[in-house]
C-alpha positions in Angstrom: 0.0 0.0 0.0 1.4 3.6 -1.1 1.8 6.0 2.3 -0.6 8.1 0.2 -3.5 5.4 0.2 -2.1 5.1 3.6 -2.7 8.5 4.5 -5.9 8.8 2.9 -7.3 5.5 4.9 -6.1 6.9 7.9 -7.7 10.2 7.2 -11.1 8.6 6.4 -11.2 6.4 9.8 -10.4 9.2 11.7 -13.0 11.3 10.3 -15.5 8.1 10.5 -14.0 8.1 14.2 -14.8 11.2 15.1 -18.1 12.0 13.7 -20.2 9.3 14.4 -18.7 6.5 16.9 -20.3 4.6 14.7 -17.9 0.9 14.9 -18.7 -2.9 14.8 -16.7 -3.9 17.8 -15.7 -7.3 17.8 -15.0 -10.0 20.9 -11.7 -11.6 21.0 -12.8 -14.5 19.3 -14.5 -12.9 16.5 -11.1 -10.8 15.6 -8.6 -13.8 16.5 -11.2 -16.4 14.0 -10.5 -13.4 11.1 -9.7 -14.9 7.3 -7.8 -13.6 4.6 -8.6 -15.7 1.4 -9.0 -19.0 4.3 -5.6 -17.8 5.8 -6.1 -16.7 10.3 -5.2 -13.1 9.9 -3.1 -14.2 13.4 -0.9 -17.0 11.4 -0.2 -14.2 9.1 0.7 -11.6 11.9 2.8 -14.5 13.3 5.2 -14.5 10.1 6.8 -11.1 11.3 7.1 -10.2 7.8 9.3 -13.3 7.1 9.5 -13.4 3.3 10.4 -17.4 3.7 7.3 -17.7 6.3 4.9 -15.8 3.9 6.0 -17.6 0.8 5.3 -20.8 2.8 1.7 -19.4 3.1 0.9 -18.0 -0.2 3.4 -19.8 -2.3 6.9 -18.1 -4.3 4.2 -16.1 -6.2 3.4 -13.6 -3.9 5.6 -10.5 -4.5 7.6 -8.3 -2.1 9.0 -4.9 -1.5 10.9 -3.2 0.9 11.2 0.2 1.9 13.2 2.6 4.5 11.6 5.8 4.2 9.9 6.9 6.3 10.6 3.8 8.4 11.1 -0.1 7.7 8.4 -1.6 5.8 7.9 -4.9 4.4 5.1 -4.9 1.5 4.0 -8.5 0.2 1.5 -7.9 -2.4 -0.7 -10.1 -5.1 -3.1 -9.4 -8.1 -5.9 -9.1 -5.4 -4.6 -7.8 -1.9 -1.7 -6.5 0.0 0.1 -7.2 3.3 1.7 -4.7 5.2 4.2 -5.2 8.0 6.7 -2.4 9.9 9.4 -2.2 12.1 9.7 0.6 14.6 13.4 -0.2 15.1 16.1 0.7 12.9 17.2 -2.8 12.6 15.7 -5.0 10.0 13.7 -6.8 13.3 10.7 -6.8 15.3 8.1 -6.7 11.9 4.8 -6.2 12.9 1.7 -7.1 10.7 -0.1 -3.2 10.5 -2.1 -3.5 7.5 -3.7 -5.3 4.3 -6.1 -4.6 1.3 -8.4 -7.0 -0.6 -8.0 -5.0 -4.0 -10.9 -6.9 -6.0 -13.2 -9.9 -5.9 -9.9 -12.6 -6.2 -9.4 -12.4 -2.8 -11.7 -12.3 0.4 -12.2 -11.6 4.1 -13.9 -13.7 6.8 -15.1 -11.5 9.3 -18.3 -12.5 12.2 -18.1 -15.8 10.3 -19.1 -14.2 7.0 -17.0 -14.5 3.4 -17.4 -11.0 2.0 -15.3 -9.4 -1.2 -14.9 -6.7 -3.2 -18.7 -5.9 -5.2 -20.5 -7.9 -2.6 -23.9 -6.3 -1.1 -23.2 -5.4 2.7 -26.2 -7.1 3.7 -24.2 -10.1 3.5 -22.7 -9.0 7.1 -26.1 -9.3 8.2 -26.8 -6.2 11.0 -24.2 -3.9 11.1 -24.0 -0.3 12.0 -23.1 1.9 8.7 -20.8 5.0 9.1 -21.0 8.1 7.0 -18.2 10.5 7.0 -18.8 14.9 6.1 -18.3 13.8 2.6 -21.0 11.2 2.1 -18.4 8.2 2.1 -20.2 5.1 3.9 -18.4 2.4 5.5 -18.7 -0.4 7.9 -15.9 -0.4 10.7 -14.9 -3.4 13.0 -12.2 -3.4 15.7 -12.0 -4.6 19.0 -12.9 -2.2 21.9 -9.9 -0.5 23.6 -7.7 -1.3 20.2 -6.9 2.1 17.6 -7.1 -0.7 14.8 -9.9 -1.6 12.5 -11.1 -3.2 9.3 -12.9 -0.6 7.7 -15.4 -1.6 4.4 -16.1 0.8 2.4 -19.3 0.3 0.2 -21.0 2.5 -2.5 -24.1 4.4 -1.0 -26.0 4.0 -4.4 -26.3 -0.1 -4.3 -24.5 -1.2 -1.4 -22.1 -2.9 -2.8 -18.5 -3.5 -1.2 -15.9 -1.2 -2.8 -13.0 -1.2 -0.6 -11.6 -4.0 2.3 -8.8 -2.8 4.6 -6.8 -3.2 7.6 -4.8 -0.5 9.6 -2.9 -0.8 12.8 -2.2 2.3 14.2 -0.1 0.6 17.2 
């Protein structure tokens, strides 16, 4: 993920944040049971940004970049989503899994035991409450209480469908 789509997603949760309150929390078992394309989100925060422990998830196919600026990041990317992890250190150590993006319907998320993706209707999530930013932009937020990270779902106001799926820690 760019630091600019970065930016932009954090700006958008914080607005969501602020305005309304308006988030899906999750209990510990709910966020710990979380599925990216069948994979525990928790086996994939596990890998520390290991590129031989991530390849042994998603096979030598996956892709991966690495960055210094503005501090160590470890990007592992596919035609259909993203993984972020970041050190805090200086040393090439201590990854931590901070974000991920389901960029279209090849990949998916299992969240409160539902398989959503990209162009899916959000009724699929069953009851959930809907944010809606200054701007209009309407999304669905999960996180676990006490926690400044969430999976925020964006979805298009006109036919509810599921345009965006993202993760960001902001640990």
């Amino acid at each position: 993920m760019k630091h600019t789509q970065l930016l932009i997603i954090t700006l958008i949760l914080i607005t969501f944040s602020c305005k309304s309150q308006q988030i899906n929390f999750l209990t510990t078992s709910d966020y710990d049971s979380i599925l990216i394309d069948g994979v525990n989100w928790m086996d994939i925060a596990e890998t520390y940004g290991d590129i031989d422990n991530i390849q042994a998830i998603y096979g030598n196919s996956i892709k991966y970049e690495e960055r210094t600026e503005p501090s160590l990041v470890r990007y592992f990317y596919s035609d259909s989503f993203n993984l972020r992890f970041q050190s805090d250190s200086d040393l090439a150590i201590d990854y931590y899994f901070d974000g991920f993006r389901i960029k279209n319907n090849l990949s998916n998320i299992t969240i409160i035991g539902k398989i959503i993706t990209i162009g899916d209707d959000i009724s699929k999530l069953g009851l959930v409450k809907i944010n809606t930013d200054k701007d209009g932009i309407k999304g669905i937020i999960f996180a676990l209480e006490n926690d400044d990270s969430s999976i925020f779902i964006e979805f298009d106001q006109n036919n509810n469908k599921i345009t965006g799926i993202q993760y960001i820690s902001f640990d």
